[in-house]
C-alpha positions as CSV (number, residue, x, y, z in Angstrom):
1,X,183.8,100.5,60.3
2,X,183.8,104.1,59.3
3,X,185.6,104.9,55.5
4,X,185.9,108.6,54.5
5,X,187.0,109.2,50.9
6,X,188.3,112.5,49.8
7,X,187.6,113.0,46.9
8,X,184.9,111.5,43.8
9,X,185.3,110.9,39.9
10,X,187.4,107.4,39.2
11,X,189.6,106.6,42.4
12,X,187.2,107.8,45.4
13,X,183.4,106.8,43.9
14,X,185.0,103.0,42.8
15,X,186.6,102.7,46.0
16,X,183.1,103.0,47.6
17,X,181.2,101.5,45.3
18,X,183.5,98.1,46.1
19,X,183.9,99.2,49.5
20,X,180.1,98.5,49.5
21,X,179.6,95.8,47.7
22,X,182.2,93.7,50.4
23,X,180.2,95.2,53.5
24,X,177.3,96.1,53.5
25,X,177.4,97.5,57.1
26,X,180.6,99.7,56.7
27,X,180.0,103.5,57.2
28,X,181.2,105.7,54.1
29,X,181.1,109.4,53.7
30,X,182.5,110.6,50.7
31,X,183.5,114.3,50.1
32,X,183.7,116.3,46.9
33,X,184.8,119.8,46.9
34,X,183.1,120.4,43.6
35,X,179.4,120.0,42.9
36,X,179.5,116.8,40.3
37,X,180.8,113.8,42.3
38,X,181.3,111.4,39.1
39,X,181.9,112.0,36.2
40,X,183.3,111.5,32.8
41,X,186.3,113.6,32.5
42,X,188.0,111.7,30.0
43,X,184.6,113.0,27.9
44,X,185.0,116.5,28.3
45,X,186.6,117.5,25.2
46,X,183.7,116.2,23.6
47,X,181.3,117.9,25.6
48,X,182.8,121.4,24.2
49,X,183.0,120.1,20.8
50,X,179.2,119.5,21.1
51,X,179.8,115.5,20.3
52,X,178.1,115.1,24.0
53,X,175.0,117.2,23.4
54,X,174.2,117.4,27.3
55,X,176.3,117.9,30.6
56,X,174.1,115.4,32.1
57,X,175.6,112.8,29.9
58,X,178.8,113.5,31.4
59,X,177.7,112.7,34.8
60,X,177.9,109.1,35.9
61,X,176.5,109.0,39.8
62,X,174.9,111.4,41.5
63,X,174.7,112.2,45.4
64,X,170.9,110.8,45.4
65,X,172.1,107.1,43.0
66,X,175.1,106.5,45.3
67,X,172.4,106.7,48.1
68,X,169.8,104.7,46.5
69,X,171.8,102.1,45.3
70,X,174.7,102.0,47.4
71,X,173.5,103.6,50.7
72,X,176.6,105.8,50.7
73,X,177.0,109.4,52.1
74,X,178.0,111.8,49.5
75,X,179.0,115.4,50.1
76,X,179.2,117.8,47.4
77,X,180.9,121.2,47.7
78,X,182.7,119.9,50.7
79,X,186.1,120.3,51.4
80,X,188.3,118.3,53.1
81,X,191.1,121.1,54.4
82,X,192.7,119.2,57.3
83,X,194.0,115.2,58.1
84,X,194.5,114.9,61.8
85,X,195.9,111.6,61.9
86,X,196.7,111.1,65.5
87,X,193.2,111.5,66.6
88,X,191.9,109.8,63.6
89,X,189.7,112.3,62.3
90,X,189.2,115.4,59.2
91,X,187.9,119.2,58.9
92,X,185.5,119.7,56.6
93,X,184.8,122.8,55.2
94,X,181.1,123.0,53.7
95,X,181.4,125.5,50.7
96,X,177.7,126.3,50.8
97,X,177.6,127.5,54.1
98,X,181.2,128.6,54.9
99,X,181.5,126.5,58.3
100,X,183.2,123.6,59.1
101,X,182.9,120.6,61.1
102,X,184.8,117.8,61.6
103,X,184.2,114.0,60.7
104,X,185.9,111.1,62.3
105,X,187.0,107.9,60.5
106,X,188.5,104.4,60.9
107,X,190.3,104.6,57.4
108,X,190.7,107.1,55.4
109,X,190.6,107.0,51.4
110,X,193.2,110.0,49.6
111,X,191.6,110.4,46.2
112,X,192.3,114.0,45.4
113,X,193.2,113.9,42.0
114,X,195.5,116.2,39.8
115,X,195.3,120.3,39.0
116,X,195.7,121.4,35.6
117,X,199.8,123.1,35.3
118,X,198.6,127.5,34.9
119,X,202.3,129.4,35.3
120,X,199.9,132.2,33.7
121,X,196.9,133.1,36.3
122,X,198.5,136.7,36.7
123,X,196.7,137.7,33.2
124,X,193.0,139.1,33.8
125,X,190.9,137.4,31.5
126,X,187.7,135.7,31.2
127,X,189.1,133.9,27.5
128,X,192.1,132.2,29.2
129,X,190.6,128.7,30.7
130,X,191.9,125.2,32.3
131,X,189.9,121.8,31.7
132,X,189.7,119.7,34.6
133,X,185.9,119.6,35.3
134,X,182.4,119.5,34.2
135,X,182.1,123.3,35.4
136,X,185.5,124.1,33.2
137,X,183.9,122.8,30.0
138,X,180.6,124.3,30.3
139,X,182.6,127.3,30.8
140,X,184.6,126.9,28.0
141,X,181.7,125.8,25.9
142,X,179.8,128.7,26.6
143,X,182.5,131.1,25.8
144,X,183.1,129.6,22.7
145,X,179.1,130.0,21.7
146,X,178.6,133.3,23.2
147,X,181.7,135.0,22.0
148,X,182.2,133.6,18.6
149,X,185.8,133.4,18.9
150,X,188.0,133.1,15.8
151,X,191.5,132.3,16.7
152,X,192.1,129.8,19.7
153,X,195.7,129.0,21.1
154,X,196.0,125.3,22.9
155,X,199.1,125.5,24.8
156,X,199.7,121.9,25.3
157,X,200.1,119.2,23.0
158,X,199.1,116.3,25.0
159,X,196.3,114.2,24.8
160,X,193.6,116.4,26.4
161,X,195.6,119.4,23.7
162,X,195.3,117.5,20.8
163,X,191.8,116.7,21.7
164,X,190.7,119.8,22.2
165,X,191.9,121.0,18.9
166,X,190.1,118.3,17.3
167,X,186.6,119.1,18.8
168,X,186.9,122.7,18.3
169,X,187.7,123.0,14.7
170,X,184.6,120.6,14.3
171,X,182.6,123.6,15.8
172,X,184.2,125.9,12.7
173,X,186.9,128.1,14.2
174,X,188.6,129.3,11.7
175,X,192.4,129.3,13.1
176,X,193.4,126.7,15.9
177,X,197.1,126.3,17.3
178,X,198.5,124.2,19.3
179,X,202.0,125.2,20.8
180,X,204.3,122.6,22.4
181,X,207.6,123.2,23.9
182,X,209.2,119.7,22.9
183,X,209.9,118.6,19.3
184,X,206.8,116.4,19.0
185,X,203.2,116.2,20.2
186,X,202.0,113.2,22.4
187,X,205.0,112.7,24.7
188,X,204.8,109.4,25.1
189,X,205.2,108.7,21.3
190,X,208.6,108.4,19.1
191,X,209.0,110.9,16.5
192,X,208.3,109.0,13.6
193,X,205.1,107.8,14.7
194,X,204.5,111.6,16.3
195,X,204.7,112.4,12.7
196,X,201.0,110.7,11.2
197,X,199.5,113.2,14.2
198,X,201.4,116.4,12.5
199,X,200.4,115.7,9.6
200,X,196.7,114.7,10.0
201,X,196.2,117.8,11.9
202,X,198.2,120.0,9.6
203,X,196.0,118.4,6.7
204,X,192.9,119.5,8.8
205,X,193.6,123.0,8.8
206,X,195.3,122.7,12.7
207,X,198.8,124.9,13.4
208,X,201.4,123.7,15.0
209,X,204.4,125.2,17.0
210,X,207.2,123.0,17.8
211,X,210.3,123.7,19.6
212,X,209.0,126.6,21.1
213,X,207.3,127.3,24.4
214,X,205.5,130.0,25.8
215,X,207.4,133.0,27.9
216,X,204.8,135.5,29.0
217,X,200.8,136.2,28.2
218,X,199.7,139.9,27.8
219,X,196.0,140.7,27.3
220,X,195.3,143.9,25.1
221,X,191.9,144.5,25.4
222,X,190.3,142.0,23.2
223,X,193.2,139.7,22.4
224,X,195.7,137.5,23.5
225,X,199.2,138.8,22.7
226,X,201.8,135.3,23.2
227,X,205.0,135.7,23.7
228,X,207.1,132.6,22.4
229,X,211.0,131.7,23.1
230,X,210.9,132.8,19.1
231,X,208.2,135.0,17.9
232,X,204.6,135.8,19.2
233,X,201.1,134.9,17.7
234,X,197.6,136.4,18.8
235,X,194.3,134.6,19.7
236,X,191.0,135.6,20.9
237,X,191.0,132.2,23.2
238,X,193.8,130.3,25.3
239,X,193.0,126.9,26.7
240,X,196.2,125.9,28.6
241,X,197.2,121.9,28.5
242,X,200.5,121.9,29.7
243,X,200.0,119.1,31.9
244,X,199.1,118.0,35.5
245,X,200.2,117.8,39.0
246,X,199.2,116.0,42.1
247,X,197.0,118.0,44.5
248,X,198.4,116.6,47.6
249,X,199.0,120.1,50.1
250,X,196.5,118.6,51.8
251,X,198.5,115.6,52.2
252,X,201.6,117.1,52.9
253,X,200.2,119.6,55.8
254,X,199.5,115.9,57.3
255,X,202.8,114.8,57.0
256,X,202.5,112.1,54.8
257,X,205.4,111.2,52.5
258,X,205.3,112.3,48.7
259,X,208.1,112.3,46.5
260,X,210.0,115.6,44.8
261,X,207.4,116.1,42.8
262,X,204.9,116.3,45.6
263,X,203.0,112.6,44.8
264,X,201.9,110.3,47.2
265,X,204.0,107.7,48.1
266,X,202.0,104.3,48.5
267,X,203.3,100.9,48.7
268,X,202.0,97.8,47.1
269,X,198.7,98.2,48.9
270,X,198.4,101.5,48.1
271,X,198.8,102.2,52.2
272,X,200.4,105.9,52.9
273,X,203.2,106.1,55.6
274,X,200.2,107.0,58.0
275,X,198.3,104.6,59.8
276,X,194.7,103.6,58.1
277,X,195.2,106.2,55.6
278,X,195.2,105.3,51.7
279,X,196.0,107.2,48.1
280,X,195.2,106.5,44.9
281,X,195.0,107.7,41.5
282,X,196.3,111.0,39.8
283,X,197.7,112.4,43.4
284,X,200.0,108.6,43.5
285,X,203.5,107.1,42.7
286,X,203.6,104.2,40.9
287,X,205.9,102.2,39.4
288,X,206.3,102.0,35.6
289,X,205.1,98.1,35.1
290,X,208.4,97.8,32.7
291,X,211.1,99.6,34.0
292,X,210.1,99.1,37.8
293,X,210.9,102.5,38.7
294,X,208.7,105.0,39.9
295,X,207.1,107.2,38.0
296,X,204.2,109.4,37.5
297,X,200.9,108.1,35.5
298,X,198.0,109.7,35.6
299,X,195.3,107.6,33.8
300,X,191.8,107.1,34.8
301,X,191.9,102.8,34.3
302,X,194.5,102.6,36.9
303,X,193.2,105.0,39.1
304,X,189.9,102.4,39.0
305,X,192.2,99.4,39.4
306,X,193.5,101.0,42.5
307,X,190.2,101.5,43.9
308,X,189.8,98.1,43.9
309,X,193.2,97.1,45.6
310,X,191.8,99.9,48.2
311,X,188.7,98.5,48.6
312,X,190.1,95.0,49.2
313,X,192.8,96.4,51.5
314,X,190.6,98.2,53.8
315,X,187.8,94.9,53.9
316,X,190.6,92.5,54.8
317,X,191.0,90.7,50.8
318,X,194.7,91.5,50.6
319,X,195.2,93.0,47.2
320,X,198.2,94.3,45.2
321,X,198.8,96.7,42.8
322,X,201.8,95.7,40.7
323,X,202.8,99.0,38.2
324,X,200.9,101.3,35.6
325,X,201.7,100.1,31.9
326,X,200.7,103.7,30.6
327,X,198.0,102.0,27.8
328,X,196.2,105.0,26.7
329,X,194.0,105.6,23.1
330,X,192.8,108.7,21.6
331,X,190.8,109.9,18.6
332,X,192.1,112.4,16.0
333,X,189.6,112.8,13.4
334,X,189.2,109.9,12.0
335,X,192.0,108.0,12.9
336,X,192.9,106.5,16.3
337,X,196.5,106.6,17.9
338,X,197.2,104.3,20.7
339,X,200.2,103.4,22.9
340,X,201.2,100.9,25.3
341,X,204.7,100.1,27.2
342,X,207.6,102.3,26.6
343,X,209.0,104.2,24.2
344,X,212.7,104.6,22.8
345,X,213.4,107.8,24.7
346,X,212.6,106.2,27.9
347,X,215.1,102.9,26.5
348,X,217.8,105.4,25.7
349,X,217.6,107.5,28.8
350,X,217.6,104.1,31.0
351,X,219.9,102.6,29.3
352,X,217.6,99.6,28.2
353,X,218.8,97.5,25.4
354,X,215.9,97.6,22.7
355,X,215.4,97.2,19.1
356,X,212.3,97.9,17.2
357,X,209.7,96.9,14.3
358,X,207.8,98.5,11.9
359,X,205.0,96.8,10.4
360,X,202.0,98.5,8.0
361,X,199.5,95.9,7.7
362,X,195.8,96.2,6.4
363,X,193.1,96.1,9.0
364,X,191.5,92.9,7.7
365,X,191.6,91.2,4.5
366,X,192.1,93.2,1.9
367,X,189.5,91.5,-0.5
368,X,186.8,92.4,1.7
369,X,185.7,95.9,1.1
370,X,186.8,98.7,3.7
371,X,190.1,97.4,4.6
372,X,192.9,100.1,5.7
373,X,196.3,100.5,6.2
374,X,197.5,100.5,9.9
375,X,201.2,101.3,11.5
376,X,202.3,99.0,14.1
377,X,205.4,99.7,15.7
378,X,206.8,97.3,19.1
379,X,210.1,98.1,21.0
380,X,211.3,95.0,22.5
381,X,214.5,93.0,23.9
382,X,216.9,92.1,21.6
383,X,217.9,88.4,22.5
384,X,214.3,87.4,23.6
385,X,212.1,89.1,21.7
386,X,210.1,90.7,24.5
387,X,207.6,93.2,23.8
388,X,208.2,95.7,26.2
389,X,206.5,99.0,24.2
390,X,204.0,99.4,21.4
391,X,202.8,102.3,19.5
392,X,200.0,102.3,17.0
393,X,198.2,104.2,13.9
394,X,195.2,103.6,11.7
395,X,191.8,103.9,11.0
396,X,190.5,100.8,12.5
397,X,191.6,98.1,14.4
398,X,193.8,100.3,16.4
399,X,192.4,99.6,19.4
400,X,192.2,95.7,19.4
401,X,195.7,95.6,18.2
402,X,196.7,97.7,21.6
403,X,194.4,95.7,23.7
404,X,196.5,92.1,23.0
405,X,199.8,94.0,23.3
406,X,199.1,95.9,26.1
407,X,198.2,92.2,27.1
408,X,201.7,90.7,26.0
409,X,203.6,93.1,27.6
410,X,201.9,92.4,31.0
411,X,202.2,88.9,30.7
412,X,206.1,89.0,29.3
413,X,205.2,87.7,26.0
414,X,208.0,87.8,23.0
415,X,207.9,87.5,19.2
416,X,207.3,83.6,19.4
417,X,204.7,84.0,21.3
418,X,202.9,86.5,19.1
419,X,203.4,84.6,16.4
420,X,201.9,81.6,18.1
421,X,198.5,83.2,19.1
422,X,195.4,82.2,17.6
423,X,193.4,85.1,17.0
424,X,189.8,85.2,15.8
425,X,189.2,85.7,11.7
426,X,187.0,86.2,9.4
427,X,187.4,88.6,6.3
428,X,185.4,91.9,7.4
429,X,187.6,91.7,10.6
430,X,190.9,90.3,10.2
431,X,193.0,88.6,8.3
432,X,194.2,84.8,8.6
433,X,197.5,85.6,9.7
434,X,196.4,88.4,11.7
435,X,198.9,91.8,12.4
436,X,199.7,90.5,15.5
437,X,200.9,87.1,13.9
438,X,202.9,89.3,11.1
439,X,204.4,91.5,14.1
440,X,206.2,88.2,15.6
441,X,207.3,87.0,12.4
442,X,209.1,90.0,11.3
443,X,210.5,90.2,14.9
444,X,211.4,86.5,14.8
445,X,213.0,87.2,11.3
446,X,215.2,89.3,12.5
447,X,216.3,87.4,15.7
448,X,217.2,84.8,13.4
449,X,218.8,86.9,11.1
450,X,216.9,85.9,8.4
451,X,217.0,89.8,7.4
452,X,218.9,93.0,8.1
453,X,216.8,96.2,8.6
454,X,217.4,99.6,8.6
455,X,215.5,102.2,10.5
456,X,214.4,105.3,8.1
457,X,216.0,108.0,10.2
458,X,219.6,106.1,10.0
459,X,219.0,105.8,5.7
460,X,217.3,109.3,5.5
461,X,220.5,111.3,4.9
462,X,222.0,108.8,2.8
463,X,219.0,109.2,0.8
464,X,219.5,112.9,0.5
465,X,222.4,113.0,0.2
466,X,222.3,110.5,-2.7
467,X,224.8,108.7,-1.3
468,X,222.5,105.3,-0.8
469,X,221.6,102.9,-3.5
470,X,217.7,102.1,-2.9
471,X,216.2,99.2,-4.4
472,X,212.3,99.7,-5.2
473,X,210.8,96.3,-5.3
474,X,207.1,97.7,-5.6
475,X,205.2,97.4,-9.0
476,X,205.5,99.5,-12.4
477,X,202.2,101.5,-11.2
478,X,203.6,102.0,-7.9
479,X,206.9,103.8,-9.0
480,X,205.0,105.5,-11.5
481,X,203.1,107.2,-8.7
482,X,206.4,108.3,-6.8
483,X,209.6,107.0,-6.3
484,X,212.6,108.6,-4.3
485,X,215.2,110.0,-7.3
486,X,218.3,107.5,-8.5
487,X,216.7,104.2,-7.3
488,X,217.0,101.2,-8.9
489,X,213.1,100.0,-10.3
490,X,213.1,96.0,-10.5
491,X,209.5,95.0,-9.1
492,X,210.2,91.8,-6.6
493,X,208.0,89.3,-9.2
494,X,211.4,90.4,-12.2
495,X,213.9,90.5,-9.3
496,X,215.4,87.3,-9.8
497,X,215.9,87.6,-13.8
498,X,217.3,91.0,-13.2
499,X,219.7,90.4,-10.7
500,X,222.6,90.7,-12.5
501,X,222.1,94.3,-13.0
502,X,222.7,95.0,-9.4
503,X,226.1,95.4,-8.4
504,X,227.0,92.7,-5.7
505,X,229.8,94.6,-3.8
506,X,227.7,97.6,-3.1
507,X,225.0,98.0,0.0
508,X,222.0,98.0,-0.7
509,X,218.9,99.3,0.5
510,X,215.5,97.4,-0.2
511,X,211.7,99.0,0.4
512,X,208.3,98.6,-1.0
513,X,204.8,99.7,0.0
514,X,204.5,98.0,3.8
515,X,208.0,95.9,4.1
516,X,206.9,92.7,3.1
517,X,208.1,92.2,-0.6
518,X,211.0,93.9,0.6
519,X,211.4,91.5,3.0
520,X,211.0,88.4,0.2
521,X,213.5,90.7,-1.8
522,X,215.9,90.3,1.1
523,X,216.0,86.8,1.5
524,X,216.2,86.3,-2.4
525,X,219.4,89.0,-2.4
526,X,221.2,87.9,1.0
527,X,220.8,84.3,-0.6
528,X,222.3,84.9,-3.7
529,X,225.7,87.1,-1.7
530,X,224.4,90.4,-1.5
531,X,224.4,92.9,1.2
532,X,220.9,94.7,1.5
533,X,219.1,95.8,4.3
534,X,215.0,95.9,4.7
535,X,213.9,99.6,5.2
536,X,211.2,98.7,7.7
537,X,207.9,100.7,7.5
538,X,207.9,100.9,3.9
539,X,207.4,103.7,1.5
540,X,204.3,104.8,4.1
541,X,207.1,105.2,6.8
542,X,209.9,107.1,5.0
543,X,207.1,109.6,3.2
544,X,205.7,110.3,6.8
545,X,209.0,110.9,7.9
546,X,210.0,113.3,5.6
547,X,211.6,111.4,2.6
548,X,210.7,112.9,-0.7
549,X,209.1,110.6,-3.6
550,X,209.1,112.6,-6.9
551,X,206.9,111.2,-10.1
């Protein structure tokens, strides 16, 4: 058997890597158009930021290890330019020499990745770059020390954008902007919790343009003039991240099916509409794991999972690939953000019934040194409890906490469940109910309707307005240190001596530091004929979110 794999980095090096691990006799040529066959792109912001010292660290294989080790063919600077699929067989076009030659195969592997989104390439300059490979960064990185550039413009604030503006303000530029075209940064999160990234990179010196996208790009001499939907800004540097798109003309000259928005359609086997040919990774369709619907992922772990599917496929171990969940973690300073599931715009614009919880536990036990505050926030199904979306802040833990829900998710886990997992404690790392145990009580709770929350953005204007009585349950010290103006001070320990001085025909509105004594607060009030509702998140959600605390 003869395997050909366009295409290196995730999807085409693991697909021969467990290609030959299953047979060892199988032929397999793999072609890379660019001259680094594996590599690390998900490390290349930190390469320019000089938090990867050397290139070389970047590079994972190279043509000589795959051979050693694997006894697999690699061709760098080749480019696959044609599919003839009838006769079973590709051109290759070898960029060193200029010639081509074709190479015949018994399957054929589509691994051809994604191509940075550049509606600018008309403007002549050598300070407006892309970042998609090794060869991008060093160029980047090398413009960056050679040119000392002041002022650099990300256009883009996705996860690569937001990256990028971390690493180079660690190198010292002076003024860094990031200009997105949506309301938010990180598409995939809500607003709220698109809010801690604002202001942690606001606090770090960062700029941010919302709302307003990019019309035209004029180079004048030694400067970038920007021309936004409203206004214009200058920059010595423009690194665009407005996003990806499938690289699949090659693909599509072979008339194999891809959707509107030119990706691969596979199956469940990750088979094309041709015969022996398969696709995978950034070029693919999938289906969103939740919803079921196609959509369009691009993440390097399920571009490896699909490798493997391939690889079984192709060596007769019949293999599936069942939907991409999205699970994806990033650094910003030091705080990590991470995300899992859906998100409440994708529940409104299906039409998917959802509800949602705020939590803001501690990382581990508090009486241990070092612990810190974290923002946990699930979207799940009202009636079951379902975790079908999970967003999370914090300086530790972040990633553990998205690791088991990206885990319940998957396996259709609700609030019970959550709050019935056993978890591993011990003071420097958790606590003894964990976050995740505190998560499917407070969603329990509410499935119950042992408690009534509110969200903040349906109290904020209330609280504006000062048309919303707000109950402050937090201690004397806490108030002291700001409190939102007009609210009634009874810390939750006084509450039930003081109860009489809240009126019991009015609605009230109950919040502390995290949500928890508000919660306790709740259940003493609803018991005794009040009407209060929890503000979930606590005072850490509503100040995030734009709700003023005065001293």
């Amino acid at each position: 058997m003869k395997v050909v794999i366009v295409g290196g980095v995730a999807g085409g090096a693991t697909t021969a890597t467990r290609l030959r691990r299953l047979n060892e006799k199988a032929e397999i040529i793999m072609f890379e158009r660019g001259a680094f066959v594996s590599f690390a792109n998900c490390g290349l912001p930190y390469y320019i930021g000089d938090v990867i010292k050397e290139k070389e660290n970047l590079l994972l294989q190279t043509p000589e290890s795959f051979k050693a080790r694997f006894n697999i063919d690699v061709r760098i600077k080749s480019e696959v330019i044609k599919i003839d699929s009838e006769n079973k067989k590709v051109v290759v076009k070898d960029l060193n020499t200029n010639t081509q030659y074709e190479e015949k195969y018994d399957k054929l592997v589509l691994s051809p990745g994604a191509e940075p989104i550049n509606p600018f390439k008309e403007v002549n300059s050598n300070a407006i770059y892309t970042l998609r490979t090794v060869e991008d960064s060093v160029k980047i990185k090398d413009y960056i020390y050679q040119n000392k550039p002041k002022r650099v413009c990300i256009i883009g604030g996705g996860y690569i954008g937001v990256e990028l503006a971390e690493n180079v303000k660690e190198l010292g530029l002076e003024e860094i902007t990031i200009i997105e075209k949506s309301s938010h940064l990180i598409a995939p999160l809500d607003e709220d919790m698109a809010n801690f990234v604002h202001n942690k990179l606001i606090k770090k010196g960062i700029n941010i343009i919302l709302n307003n996208g990019v019309e035209k790009i004029e180079y004048l001499t030694d400067e970038f003039n920007i021309k936004l939907s409203e206004g214009e800004i200058y920059s010595d540097l423009i690194i665009l991240c407005i996003g990806v798109k499938p690289e699949t003309k090659l693909a599509i000259d072979a008339g194999i099916e891809v959707n509107s928005k030119n990706s691969i359609i596979v199956n469940e086997y990750m088979q094309t509409n041709k015969k022996d040919i398969y696709a995978l990774g950034d070029a693919v369709q999938v289906t969103n794991f939740v919803t079921k619907e196609p959509a369009y992922i691009p993440l390097a772990g399920p571009a490896n999972k699909q490798a493997r599917v391939v690889a079984n496929n192709i060596c007769g171990l019949k293999g599936k690939y069942d939907g991409t969940l999205g699970s994806s973690i990033l650094k910003i300073f030091e705080y990590t953000l991470a995300m899992c599931g859906i998100n409440e715009s994708t529940c409104k614009l299906k039409n998917i019934p959802y509800k949602k919880m705020i939590i803001t536990p501690y990382s581990h036990a508090t009486y241990y040194p070092g612990a810190t505050q974290m923002t946990i926030k699930a979207i799940y199904k009202p009636e079951t409890g379902e975790i079908i979306g999970a967003q999370i802040w914090g300086k530790a833990g972040v990633d553990k906490i998205a690791d088991i829900l990206a885990t319940a998710i998957r396996m259709n886990m609700t609030a019970e469940d959550l709050s019935n997992l056993e978890l591993c404690y011990a003071p420097p790392f958790s606590s003894a109910k964990s976050q995740i145990n505190i998560l499917g009580n407070a969603i329990e709770n509410e499935i119950d309707g042992l408690v009534s929350n509110i969200y903040i953005e349906d109290v904020k204007e209330k609280i504006e307005n000062n048309t919303a009585i707000i109950l402050d349950v937090r201690t004397d010290e806490e108030y002291k240190n700001g409190h939102v103006a007009n609210c009634i001070h009874i810390p939750l320990d006084e509450l039930r001596e003081n109860i009489g001085k809240l009126n019991i025909d009015s609605e009230i509105y109950v919040h502390c530091h995290t949500g928890l004594r508000s919660y306790i607060a709740c259940r003493i009030l609803s018991q005794n004929g009040f009407n209060v509702k929890n503000i979930i998140g606590g005072d850490y959600m509503m100040k995030i979110n734009g709700i003023k605390f005065e001293k």
